[in-house]
C-alpha positions in Angstrom: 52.3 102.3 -119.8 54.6 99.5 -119.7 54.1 96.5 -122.0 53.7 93.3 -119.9 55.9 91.4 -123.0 58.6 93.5 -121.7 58.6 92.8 -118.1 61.1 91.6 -115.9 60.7 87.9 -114.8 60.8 88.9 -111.3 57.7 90.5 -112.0 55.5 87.3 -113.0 53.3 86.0 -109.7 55.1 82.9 -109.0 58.6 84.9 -109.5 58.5 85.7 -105.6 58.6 82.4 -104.4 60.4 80.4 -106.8 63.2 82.9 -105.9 62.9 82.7 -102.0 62.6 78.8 -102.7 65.7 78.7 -104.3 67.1 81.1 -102.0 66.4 79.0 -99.2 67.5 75.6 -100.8 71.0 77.2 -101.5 71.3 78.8 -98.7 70.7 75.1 -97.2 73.0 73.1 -99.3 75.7 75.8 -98.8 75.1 75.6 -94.4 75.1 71.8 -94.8 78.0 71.4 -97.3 79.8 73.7 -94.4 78.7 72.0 -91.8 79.7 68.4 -93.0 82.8 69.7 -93.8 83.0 71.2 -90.4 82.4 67.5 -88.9 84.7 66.1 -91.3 87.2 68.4 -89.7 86.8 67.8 -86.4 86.7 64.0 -87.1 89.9 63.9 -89.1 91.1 65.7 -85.8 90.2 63.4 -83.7 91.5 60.1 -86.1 94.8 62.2 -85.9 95.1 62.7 -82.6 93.9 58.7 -82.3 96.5 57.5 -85.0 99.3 59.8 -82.5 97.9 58.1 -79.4 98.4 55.4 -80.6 101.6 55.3 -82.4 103.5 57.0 -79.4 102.1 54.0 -77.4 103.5 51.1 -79.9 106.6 53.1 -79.5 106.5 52.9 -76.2 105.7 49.5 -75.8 108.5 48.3 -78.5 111.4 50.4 -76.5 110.3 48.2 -73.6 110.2 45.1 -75.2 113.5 45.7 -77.1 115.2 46.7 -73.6 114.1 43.2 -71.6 115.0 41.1 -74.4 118.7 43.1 -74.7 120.0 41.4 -71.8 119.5 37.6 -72.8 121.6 38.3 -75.5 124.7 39.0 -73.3 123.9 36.0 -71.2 123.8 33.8 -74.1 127.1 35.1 -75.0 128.8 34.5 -71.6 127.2 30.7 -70.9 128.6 29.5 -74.8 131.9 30.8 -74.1 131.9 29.1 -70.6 130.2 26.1 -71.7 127.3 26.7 -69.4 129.2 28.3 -66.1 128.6 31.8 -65.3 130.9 32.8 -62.2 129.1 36.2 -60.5 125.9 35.3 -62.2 124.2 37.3 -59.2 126.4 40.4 -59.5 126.2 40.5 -63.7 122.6 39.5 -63.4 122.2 42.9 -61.3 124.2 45.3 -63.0 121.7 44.1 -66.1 119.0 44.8 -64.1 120.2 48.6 -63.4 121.0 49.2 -66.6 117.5 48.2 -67.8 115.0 49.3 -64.9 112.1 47.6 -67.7 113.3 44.0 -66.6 112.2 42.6 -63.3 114.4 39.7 -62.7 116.6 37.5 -64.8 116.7 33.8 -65.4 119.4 30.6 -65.4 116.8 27.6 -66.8 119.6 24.9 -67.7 117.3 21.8 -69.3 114.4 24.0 -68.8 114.5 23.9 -65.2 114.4 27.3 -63.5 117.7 27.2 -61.0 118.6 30.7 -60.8 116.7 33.8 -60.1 118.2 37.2 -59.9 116.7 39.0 -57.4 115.9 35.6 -56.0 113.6 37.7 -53.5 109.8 37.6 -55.0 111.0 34.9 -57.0 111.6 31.6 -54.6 108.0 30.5 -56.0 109.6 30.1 -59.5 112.6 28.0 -58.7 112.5 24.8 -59.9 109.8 25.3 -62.0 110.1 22.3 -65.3 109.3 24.6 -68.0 109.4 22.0 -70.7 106.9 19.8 -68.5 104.2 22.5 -67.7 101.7 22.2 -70.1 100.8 25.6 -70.2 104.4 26.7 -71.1 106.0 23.8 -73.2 104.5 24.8 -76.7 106.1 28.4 -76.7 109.7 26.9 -74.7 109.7 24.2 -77.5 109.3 27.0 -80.3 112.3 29.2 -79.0 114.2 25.5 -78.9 112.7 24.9 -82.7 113.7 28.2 -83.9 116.5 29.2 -82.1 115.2 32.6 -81.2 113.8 34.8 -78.2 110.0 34.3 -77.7 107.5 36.3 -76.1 105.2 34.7 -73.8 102.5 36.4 -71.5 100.9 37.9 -69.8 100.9 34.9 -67.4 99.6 34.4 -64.2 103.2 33.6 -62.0 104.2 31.4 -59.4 105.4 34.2 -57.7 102.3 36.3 -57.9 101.4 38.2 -60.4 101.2 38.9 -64.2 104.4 39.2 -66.3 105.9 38.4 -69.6 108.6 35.5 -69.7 111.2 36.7 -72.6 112.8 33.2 -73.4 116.0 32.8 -75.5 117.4 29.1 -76.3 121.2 28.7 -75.8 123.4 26.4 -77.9 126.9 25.5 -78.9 128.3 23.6 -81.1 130.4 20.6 -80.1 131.9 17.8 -82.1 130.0 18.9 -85.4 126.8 19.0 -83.3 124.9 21.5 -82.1 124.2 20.9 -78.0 121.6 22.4 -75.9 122.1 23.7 -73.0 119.0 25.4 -71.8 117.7 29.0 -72.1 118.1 32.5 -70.5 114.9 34.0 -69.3 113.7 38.3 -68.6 110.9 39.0 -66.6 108.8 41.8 -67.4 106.2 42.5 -64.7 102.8 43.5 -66.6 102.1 46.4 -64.8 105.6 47.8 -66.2 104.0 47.1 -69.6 100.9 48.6 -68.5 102.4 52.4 -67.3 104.9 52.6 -70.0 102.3 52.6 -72.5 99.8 54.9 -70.7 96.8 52.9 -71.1 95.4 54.5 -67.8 95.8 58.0 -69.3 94.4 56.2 -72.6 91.7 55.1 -70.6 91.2 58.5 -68.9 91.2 60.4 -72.0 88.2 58.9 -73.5 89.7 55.8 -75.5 88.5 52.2 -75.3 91.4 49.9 -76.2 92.5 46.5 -76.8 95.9 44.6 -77.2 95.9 41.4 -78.8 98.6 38.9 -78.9 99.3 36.8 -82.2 102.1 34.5 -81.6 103.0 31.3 -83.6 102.6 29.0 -80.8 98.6 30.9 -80.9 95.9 29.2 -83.2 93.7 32.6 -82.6 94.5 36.0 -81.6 94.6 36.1 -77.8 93.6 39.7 -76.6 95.7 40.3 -73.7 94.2 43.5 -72.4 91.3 45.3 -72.7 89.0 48.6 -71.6 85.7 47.9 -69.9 84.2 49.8 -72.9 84.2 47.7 -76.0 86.7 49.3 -78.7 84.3 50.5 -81.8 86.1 48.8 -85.3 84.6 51.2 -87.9 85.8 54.3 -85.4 89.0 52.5 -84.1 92.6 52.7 -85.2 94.9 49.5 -85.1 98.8 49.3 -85.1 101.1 46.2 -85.1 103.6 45.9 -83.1 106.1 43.4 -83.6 107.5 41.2 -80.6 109.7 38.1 -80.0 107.8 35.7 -82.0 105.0 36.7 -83.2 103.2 40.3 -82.7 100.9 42.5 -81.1 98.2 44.4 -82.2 96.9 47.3 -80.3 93.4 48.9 -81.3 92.1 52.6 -79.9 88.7 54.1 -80.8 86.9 57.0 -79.0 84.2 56.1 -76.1 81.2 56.2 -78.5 80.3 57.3 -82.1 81.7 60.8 -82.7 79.0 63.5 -81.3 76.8 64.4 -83.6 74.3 66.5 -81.9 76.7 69.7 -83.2 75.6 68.3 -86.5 71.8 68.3 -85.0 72.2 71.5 -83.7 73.7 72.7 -86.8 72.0 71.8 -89.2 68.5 73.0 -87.5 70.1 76.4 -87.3 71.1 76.5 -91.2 67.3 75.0 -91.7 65.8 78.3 -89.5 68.5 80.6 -91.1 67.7 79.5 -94.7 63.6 79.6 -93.6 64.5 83.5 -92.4 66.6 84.1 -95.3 64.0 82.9 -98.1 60.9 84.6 -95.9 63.3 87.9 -96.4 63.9 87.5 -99.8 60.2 87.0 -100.6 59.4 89.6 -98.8 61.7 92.4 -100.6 60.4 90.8 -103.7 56.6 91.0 -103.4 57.2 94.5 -101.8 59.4 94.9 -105.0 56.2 93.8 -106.9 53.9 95.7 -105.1 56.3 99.0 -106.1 56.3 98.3 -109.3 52.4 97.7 -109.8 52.1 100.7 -108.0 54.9 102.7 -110.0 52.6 101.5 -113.5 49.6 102.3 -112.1 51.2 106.1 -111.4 52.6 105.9 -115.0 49.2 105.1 -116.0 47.3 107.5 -114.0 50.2 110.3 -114.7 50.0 109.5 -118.3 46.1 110.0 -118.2 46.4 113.4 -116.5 49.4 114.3 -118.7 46.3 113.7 -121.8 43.9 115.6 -120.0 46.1 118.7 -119.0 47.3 118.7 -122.8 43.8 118.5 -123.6 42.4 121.3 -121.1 45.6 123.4 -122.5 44.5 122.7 -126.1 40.8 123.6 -125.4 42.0 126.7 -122.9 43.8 127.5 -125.7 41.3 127.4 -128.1 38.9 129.7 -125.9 41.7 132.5 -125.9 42.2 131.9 -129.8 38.2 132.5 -130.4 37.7 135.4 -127.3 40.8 137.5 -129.5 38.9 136.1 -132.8 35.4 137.8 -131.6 37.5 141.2 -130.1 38.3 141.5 -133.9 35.4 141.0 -135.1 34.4 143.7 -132.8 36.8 146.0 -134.1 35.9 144.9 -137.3 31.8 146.4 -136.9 33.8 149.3 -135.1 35.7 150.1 -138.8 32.1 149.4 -139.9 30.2 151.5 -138.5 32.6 154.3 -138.7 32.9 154.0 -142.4 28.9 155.1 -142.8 29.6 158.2 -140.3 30.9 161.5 -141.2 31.6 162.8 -137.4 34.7 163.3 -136.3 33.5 162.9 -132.9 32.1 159.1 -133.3 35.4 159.0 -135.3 37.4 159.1 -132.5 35.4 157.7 -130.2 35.3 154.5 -132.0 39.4 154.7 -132.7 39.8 155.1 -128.8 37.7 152.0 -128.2 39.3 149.8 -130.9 42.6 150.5 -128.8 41.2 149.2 -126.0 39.8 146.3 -127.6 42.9 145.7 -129.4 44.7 145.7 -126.3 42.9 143.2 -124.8 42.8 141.1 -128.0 46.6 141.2 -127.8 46.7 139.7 -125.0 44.3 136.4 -125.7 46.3 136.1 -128.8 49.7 136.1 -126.5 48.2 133.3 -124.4 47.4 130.7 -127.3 50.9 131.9 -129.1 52.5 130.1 -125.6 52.6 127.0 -123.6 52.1 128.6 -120.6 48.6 129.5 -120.3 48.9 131.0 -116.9 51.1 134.0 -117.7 52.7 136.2 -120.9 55.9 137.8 -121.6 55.2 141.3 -120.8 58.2 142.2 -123.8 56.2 140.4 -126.6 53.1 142.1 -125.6 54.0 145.8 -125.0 56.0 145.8 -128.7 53.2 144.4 -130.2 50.7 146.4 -128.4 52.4 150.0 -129.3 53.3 149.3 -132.6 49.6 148.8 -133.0 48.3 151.8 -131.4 51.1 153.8 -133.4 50.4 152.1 -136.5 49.2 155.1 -139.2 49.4 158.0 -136.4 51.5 161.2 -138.2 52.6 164.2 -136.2 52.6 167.3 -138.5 53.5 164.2 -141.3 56.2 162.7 -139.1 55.7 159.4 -137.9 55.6 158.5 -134.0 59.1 156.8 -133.1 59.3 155.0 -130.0 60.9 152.3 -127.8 60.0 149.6 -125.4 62.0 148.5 -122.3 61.0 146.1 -120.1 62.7 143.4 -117.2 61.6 140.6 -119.5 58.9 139.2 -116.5 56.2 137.3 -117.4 52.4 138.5 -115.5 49.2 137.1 -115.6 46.7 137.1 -118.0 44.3 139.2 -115.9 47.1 141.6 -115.3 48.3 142.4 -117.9 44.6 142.6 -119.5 45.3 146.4 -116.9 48.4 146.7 -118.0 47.5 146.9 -121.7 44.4 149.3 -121.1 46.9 151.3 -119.2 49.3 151.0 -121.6 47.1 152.2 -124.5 45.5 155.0 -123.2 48.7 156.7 -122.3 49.9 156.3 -125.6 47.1 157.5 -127.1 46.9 160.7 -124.8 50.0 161.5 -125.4 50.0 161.1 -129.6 46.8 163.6 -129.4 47.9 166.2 -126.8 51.6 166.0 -126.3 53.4 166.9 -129.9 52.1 170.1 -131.1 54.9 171.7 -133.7 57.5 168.7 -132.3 60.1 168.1 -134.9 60.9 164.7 -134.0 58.0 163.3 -131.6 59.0 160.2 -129.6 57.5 157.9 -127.3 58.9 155.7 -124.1 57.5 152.8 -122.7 59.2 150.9 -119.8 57.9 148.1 -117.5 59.7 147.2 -114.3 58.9 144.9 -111.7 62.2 144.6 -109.8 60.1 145.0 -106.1 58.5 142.0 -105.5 54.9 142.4 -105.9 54.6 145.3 -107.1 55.4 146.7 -111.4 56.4 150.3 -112.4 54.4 151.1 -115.7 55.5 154.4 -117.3 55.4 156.5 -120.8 56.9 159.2 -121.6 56.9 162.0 -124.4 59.4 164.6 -125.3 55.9 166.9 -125.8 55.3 169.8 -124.9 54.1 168.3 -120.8 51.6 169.2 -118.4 50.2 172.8 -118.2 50.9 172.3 -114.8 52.6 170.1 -111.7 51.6 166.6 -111.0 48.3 164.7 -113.1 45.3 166.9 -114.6 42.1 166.4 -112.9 39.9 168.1 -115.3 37.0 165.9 -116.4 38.1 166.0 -119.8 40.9 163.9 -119.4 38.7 160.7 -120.0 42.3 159.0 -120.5 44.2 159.7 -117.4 40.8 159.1 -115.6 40.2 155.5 -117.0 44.4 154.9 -116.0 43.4 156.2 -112.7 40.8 153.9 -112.2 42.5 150.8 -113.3 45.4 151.8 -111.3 43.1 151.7 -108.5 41.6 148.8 -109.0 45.3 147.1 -108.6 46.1 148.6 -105.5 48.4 151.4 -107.2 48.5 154.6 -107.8 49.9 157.2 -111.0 51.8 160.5 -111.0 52.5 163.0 -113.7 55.6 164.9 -114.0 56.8 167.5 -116.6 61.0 166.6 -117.9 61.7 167.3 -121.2 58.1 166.2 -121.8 55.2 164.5 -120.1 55.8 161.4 -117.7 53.4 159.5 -116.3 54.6 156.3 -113.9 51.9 153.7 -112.7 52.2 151.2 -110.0 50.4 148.2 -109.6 50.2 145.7 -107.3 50.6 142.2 -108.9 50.2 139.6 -106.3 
């Protein structure tokens, strides 16, 4: 039996479900490290396709800005050369306006005062309009004036109707060592221009909130200057500058809503179940593992306990074969006894013919406990002994008995060959007291063949003087051939005599 000091540790009783426990707790860590992973995936996705979004829309958004502030610069040009006239004004004002279709209308303000509007259609409203007296635009005219550069103003509400950003670029000489004003050159840019160029309808439609704040100098706070009905979502939201006449923009685009999480949800309730299943499996194999291996022992045990007790049947079976040949000898042995006190030849060989017999049978007991396998004897071992036994001290006319042995090498059982032996004998003996009268060189042959299934060929043979006449004698003195007869019988067989060169006689029996 197995020593329990040498088991395996997945044999102790908790071994089971500490293993499915820690099954189940890495097959959870391994699901949820996937599926954060997974999320943090999909999220840096979606910040990627946010940072995109929004950078193509700061792009856009500068290209427009860049393009409505391009033409001031040419005015500028043309009204310090001229000293303030611009001949055509209308007819260069247009061709500005074709070349960049971002620009709604251009701008003459000499003192600040609007004067000129190109197209002036739309635009009558704004004519006349004291720039540098409206409080609501004299901070960001005075800081172009101040700073001598284009600033951004807007989105405004217009006199004209509307929302638009006012580009605004001061215009100086100098004359006389000083520097004289003359007034400044003003782009329109109508904010629902700004509006499609950057998208923010598609923005809105694709599940963005956003927000566009304006941080000009002239602005003590950011001023947000558009906006989504859904608030944008800092911790979620991407923000780029964008830098414009003056000051700059900042625009700001998150998703909707916090990212979705009920993949997550879903998730990670499917890795909880799948790591449940997968540690109720592995306990499973492993208590039926368990329960294999305490029934494998207890065969071990059981097989170990029947492998004593056959070992001890075949020792005392054994022993009973060892003390039935023991008590056949002593048999013969009160035979010799008996005989020695007798002077008659008859009792003589009476008493040799039954020590034969005994003998044969003792031979066999003895070739039982000689072997391992009680069930059966090698019919080889047992013929050579038995012969040279019978022959042992028989003389023909003072020439010993040679003879020979051939068998297939089978194995019979005990019972059988208990016949076989008897058989065996008495032929032997018949034939050393009535076959070799005056033979030179008297021989006998044993052979033993069982090639047909079933059934065994026993046969002797002499080179004697054979039968008086054909086939077996039946006279009632042949006590011998009789006693073969009858065992022959009692096997199912049958035996026949023949005359060649010598007596033959050939037995079969029927083994199984």
């Amino acid at each position: 039996m197995p020593d329990a000091a040498h088991d395996s540790l997945l044999d102790r009783p908790w071994a089971a479900w500490a293993v499915s426990a820690l099954v189940f707790c890495l097959m959870a860590v391994m699901g949820l490290a996937y599926l954060d992973a997974a999320q943090n995936e999909r999220e840096a996705e979606a910040r990627l396709a946010l940072v995109q979004s929004v950078a193509g829309r700061v792009q856009a958004l500068q290209n427009l800005l860049f393009k409505a502030q391009a033409p001031l610069a040419t005015l500028a040009d043309v009204l310090v050369v001229n000293r303030g006239e611009f001949k055509d004004f209308d007819a260069y004002a247009r061709h500005l306006l074709e070349s960049n279709p971002g620009v709604a209308g251009l701008f003459l303000c000499p003192d600040g005062v609007v004067r000129v509007a190109v197209p002036l259609a739309g635009n009558e409203a704004a004519l006349g309009h004291e720039l540098l007296k409206d409080p609501q635009r004299k901070a960001e005219v005075e800081e172009a004036i101040a700073t001598n550069s284009t600033v951004l103003a807007g989105p405004v509400a217009m006199r004209q109707g509307g929302m638009g950003l006012f580009a605004r670029k001061p215009v100086f000489w100098e004359e006389g060592g000083r520097r004289v004003f003359w007034g400044l050159v003003v782009s329109l840019i109508r904010w629902e221009t700004v509006l499609d160029s950057a998208e923010f309808r598609a923005i809105l439609d694709g599940g963005y909130a956003l927000r566009l704040e304006r941080k000009l100098a002239t602005d003590p706070e950011p001023v947000v200057i558009a906006r989504s009905e859904t608030e944008v979502l800092p911790e979620f939201g991407v923000t780029r500058p964008l830098t414009v006449p003056g000051g700059q923009w900042l625009l700001t685009l998150s998703p909707l809503g916090a990212p979705d999480m009920r993949f997550i949800r879903v998730g990670e309730l499917f890795v909880l179940a799948a790591s449940g299943v997968g540690g109720w499996l592995v306990l499973l194999v492993l208590q039926g593992r368990s329960h294999i291996v305490a029934q494998s022992r207890e065969l071990e045990r059981a097989n170990a306990e029947l492998e004593a007790r056959l070992l001890e049947r075949g020792l005392l079976i054994k022993e009973v074969h060892h003390r039935v040949k023991n008590n056949l000898q002593i048999i013969i042995s009160l035979l010799d006894l008996q005989n020695s006190g007798v002077d008659n030849p008859e009792f003589t060989a009476l008493a040799a013919a039954c020590k034969d017999r005994i003998l044969a049978i003792a031979l066999a007991h003895e070739q039982v406990y000689r072997r391992d396998n009680l069930a059966s004897i090698g019919v080889s071992d047992y013929l050579h002994g038995l012969v040279g036994n019978v022959l042992q001290g028989y003389r023909v006319a003072e020439r010993p008995v040679t003879w020979a042995v051939d068998t297939d090498g089978s194995e019979i059982p005990l019972a059988k060959a208990v016949y076989v032996g008897l058989i065996v004998t008495e032929l032997v003996t018949n034939a050393v007291k009535h076959a070799f009268d005056g033979a030179e060189e008297p021989r006998i042959e044993v052979r033993f063949d069982s090639a047909v299934r079933g059934i065994a060929l026993v046969s002797v043979r002499d080179n004697g003087r054979g039968f008086p006449g054909d086939g077996c004698p039946e006279s009632a003195s042949s006590l011998g051939l009789t006693l073969v007869r009858s065992l022959a019988g009692q096997l199912g067989g049958e035996m026949r005599c023949a005359s060649l060169d010598g007596a033959l006689v050939e037995v079969s029996l029927r083994l199984s």
